[in-house]
ChimeraX commands (.cxc) that place a marker at each C-alpha (Angstrom):
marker #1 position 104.67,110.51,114.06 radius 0.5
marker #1 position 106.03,112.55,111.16 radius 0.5
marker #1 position 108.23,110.48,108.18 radius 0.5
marker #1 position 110.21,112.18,105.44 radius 0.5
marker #1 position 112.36,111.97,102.40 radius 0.5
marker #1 position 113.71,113.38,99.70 radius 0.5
marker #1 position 114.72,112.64,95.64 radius 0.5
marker #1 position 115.80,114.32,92.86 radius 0.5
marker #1 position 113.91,113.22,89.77 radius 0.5
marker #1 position 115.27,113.29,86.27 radius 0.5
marker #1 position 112.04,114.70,85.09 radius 0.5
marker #1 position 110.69,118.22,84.88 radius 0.5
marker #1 position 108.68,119.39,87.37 radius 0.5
marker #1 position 105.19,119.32,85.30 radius 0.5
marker #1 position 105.91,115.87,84.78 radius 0.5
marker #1 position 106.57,114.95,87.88 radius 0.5
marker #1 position 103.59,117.22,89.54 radius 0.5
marker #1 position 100.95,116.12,87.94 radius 0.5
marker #1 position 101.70,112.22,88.00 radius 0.5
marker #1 position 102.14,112.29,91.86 radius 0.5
marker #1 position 99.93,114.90,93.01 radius 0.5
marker #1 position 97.36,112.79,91.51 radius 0.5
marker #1 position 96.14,110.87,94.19 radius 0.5
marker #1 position 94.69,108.03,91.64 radius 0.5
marker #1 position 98.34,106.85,90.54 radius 0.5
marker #1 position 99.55,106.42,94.91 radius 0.5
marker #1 position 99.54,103.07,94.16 radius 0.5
marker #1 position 101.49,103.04,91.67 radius 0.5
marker #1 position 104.38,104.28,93.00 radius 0.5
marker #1 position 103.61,105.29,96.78 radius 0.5
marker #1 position 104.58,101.93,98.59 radius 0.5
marker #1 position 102.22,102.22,101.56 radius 0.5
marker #1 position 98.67,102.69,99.78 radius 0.5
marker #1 position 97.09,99.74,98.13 radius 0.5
marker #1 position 94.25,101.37,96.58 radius 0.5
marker #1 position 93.05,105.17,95.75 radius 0.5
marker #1 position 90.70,106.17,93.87 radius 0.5
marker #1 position 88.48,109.59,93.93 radius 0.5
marker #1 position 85.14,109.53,95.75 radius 0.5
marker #1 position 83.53,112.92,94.82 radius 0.5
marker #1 position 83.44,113.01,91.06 radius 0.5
marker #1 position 85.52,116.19,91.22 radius 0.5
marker #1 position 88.85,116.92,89.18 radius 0.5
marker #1 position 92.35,116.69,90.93 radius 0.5
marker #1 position 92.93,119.35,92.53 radius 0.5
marker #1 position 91.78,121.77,95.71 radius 0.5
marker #1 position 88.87,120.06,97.99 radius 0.5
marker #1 position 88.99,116.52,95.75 radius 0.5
marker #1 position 88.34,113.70,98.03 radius 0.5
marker #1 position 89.73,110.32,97.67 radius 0.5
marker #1 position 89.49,106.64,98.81 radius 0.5
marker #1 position 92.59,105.23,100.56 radius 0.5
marker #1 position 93.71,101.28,101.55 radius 0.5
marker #1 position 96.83,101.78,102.84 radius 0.5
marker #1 position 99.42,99.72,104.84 radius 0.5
marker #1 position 101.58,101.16,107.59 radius 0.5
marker #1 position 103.69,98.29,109.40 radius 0.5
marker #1 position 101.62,95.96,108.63 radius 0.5
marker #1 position 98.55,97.32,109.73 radius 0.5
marker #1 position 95.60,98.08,106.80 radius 0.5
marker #1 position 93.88,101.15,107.51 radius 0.5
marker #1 position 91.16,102.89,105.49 radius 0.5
marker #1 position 90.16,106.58,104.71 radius 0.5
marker #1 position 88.66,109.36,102.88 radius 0.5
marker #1 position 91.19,112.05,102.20 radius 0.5
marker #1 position 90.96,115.67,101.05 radius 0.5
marker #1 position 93.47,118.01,99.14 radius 0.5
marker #1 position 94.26,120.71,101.51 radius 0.5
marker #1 position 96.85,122.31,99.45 radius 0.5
marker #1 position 97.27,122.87,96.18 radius 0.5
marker #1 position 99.57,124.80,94.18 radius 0.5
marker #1 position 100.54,123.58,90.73 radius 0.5
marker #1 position 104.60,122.64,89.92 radius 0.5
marker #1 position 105.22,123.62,93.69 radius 0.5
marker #1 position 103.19,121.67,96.55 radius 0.5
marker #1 position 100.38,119.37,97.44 radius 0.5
marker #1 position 98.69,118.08,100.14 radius 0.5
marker #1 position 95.68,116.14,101.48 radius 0.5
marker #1 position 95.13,114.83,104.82 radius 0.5
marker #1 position 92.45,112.08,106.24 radius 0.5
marker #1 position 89.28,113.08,106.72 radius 0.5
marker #1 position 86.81,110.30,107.75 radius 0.5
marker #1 position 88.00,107.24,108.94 radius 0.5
marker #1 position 86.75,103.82,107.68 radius 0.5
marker #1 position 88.91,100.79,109.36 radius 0.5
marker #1 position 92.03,99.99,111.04 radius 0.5
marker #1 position 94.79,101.80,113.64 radius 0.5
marker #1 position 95.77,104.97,111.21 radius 0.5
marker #1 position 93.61,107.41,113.24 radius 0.5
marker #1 position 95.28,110.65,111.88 radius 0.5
marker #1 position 96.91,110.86,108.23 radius 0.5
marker #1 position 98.44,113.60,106.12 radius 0.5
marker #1 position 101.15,114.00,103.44 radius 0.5
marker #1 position 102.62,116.87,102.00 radius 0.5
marker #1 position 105.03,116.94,98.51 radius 0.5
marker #1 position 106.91,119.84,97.61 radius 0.5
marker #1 position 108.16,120.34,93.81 radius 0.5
marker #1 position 111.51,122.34,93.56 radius 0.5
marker #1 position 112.68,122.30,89.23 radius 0.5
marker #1 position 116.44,121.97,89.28 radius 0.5
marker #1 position 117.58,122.11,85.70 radius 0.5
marker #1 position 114.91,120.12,83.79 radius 0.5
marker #1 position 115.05,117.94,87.05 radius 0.5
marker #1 position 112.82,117.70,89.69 radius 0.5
marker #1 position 113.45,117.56,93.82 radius 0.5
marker #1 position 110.61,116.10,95.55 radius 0.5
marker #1 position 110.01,115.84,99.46 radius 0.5
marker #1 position 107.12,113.97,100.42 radius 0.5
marker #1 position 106.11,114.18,104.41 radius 0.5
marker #1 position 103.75,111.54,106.24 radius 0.5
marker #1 position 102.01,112.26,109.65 radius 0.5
marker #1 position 100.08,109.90,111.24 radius 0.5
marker #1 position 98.65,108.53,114.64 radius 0.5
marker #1 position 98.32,104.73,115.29 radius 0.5
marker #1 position 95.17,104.41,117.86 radius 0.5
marker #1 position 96.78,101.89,119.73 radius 0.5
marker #1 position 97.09,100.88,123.61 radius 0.5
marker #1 position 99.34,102.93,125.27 radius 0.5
marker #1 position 101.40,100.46,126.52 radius 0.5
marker #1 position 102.01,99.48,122.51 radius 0.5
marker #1 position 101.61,102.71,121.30 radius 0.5
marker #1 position 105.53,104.00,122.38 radius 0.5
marker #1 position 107.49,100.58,120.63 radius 0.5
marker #1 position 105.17,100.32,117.99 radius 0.5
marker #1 position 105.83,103.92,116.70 radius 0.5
marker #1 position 109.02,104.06,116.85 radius 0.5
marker #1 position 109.77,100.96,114.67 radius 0.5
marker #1 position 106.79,102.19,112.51 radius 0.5
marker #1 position 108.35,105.25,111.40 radius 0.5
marker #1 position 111.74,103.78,110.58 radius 0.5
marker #1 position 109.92,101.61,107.99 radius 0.5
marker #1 position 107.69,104.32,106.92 radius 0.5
marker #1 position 111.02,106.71,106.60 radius 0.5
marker #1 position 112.55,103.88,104.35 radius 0.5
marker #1 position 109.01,103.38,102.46 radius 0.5
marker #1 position 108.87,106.59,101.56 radius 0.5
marker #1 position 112.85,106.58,100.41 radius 0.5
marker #1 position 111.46,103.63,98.41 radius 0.5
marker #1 position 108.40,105.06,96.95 radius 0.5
marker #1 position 110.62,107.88,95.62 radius 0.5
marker #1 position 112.95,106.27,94.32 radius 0.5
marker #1 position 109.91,103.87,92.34 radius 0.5
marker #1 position 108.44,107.10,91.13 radius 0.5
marker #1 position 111.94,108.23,89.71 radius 0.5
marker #1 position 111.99,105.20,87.96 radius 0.5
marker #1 position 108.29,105.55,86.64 radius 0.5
marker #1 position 108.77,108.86,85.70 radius 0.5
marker #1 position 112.52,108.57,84.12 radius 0.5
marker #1 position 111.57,105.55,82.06 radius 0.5
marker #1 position 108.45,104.17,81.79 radius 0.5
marker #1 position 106.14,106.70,81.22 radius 0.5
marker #1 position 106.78,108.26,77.94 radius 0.5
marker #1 position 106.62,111.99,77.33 radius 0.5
marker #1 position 103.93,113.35,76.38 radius 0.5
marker link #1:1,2 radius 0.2
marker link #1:2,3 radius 0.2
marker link #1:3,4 radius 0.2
marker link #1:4,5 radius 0.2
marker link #1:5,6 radius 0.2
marker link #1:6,7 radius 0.2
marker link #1:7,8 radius 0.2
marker link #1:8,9 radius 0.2
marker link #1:9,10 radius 0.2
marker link #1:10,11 radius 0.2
marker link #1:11,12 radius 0.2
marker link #1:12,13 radius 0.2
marker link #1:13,14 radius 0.2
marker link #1:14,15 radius 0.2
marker link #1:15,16 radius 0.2
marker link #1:16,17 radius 0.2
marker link #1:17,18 radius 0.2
marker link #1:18,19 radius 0.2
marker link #1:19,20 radius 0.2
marker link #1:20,21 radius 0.2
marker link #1:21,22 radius 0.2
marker link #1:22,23 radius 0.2
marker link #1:23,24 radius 0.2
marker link #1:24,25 radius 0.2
marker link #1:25,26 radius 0.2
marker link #1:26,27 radius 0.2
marker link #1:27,28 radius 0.2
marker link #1:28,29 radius 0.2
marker link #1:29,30 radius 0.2
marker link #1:30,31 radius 0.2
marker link #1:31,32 radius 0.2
marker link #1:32,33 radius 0.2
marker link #1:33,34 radius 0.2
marker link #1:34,35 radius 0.2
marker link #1:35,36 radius 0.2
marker link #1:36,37 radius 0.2
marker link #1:37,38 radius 0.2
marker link #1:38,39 radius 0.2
marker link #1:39,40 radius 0.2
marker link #1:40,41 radius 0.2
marker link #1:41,42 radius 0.2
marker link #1:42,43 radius 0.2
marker link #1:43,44 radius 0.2
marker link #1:44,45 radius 0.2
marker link #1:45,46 radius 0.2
marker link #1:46,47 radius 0.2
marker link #1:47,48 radius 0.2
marker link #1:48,49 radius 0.2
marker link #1:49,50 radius 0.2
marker link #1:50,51 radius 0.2
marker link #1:51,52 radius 0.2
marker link #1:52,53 radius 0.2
marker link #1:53,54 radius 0.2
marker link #1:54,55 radius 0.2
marker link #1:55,56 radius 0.2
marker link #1:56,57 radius 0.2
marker link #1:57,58 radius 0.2
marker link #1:58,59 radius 0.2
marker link #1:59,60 radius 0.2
marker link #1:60,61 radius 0.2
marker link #1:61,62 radius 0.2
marker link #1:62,63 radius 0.2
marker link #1:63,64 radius 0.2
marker link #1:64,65 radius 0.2
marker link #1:65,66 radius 0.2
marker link #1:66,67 radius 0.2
marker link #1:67,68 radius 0.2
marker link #1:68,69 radius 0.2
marker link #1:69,70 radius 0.2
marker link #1:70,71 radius 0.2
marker link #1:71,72 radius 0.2
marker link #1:72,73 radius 0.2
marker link #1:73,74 radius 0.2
marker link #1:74,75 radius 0.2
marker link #1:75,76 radius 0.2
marker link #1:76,77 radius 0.2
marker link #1:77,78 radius 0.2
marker link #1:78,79 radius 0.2
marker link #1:79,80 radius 0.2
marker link #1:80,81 radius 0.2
marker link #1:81,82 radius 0.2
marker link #1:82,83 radius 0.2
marker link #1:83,84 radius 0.2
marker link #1:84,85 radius 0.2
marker link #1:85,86 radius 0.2
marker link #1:86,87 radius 0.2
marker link #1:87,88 radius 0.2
marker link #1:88,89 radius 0.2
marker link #1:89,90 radius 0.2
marker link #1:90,91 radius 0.2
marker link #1:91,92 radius 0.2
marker link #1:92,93 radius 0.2
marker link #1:93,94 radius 0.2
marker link #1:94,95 radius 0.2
marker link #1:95,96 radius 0.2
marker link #1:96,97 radius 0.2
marker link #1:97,98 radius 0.2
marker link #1:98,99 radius 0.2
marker link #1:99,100 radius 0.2
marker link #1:100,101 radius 0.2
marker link #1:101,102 radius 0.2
marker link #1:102,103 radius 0.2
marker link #1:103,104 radius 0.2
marker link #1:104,105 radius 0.2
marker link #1:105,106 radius 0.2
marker link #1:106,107 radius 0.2
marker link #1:107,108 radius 0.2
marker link #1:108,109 radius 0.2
marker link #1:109,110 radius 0.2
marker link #1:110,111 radius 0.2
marker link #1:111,112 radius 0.2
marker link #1:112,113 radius 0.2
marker link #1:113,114 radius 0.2
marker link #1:114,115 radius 0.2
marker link #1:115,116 radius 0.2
marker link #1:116,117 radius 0.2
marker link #1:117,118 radius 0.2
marker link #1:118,119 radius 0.2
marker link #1:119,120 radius 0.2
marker link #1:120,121 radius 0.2
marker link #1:121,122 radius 0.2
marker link #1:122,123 radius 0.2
marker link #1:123,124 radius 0.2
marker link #1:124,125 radius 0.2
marker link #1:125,126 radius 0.2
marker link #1:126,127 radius 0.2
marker link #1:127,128 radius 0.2
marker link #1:128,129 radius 0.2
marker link #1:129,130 radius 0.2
marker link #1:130,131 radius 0.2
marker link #1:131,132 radius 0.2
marker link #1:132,133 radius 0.2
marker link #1:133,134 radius 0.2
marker link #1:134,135 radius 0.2
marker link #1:135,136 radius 0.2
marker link #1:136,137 radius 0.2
marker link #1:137,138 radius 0.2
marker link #1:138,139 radius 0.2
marker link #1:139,140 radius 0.2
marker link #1:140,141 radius 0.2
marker link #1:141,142 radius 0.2
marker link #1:142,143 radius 0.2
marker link #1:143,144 radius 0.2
marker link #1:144,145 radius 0.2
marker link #1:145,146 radius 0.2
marker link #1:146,147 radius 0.2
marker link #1:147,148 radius 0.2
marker link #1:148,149 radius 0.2
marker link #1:149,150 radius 0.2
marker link #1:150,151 radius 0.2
marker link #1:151,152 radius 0.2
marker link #1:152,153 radius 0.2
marker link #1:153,154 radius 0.2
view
């Protein structure tokens, strides 16, 4: 199942890069993880490996993820590598960082696989990734709002 949106932040893009791409501040502003936190020791950034508790329709799943991609101010992206509990048997997400006049346009991309029964799999899907798609309209929105007014500059 693949989930999308898109946003237009009023924030430039190195603010609004290095907040999100930080996988430590997901639940923050990312409305389906409950917890992240980095495993490795390791600095954000290319091969960093994190903790994840996240919740996808209603189901609590939990994972180590790695940064696949990284390429400062323009993209990000990680994608589960070792499961730990719960349905979410395949995970990745993807932002992309596009500077529009000291704002920022942000699309942020979810795959995943529920491991589920067949017979559940087909319904279960499809009304999961309508409320991921609006999650992740959600979450963007939150981090707008993060980033326009309660963060201060630096």
């Amino acid at each position: 199942m693949r989930a999308s949106a898109s946003h237009v932040v009023k924030a430039s893009p190195l603010r609004v890069f290095w907040y999100s791409a930080d996988e430590e501040n997901a639940p923050e502003w990312l409305s389906l993880v409950c917890e992240a936190r980095r495993v490795d020791g390791t600095r954000i950034g290319l091969g960093s490996k994190s903790y994840f508790r996240a919740d996808v329709f209603g189901f609590e799943s939990e994972f180590i993820s790695e940064v696949v991609e990284w390429r400062p101010l323009s993209r990000a992206g990680l994608v589960m590598v070792r499961r730990i509990k719960g349905p979410l048997t395949d995970f990745s997400m993807w932002l992309s960082y596009r500077g529009l006049d000291g704002r920022t346009r942000v699309d942020l991309a979810v795959e995943f696989e529920l491991g589920l029964p067949p017979v559940a799999k087909q319904a279960v899907e499809l009304a999961a990734k309508m409320s991921v798609d609006g999650k992740l309209r959600e979450s963007l929105r939150r981090l707008s709002r993060l980033l326009e007014v309660m963060i201060p500059l630096a």
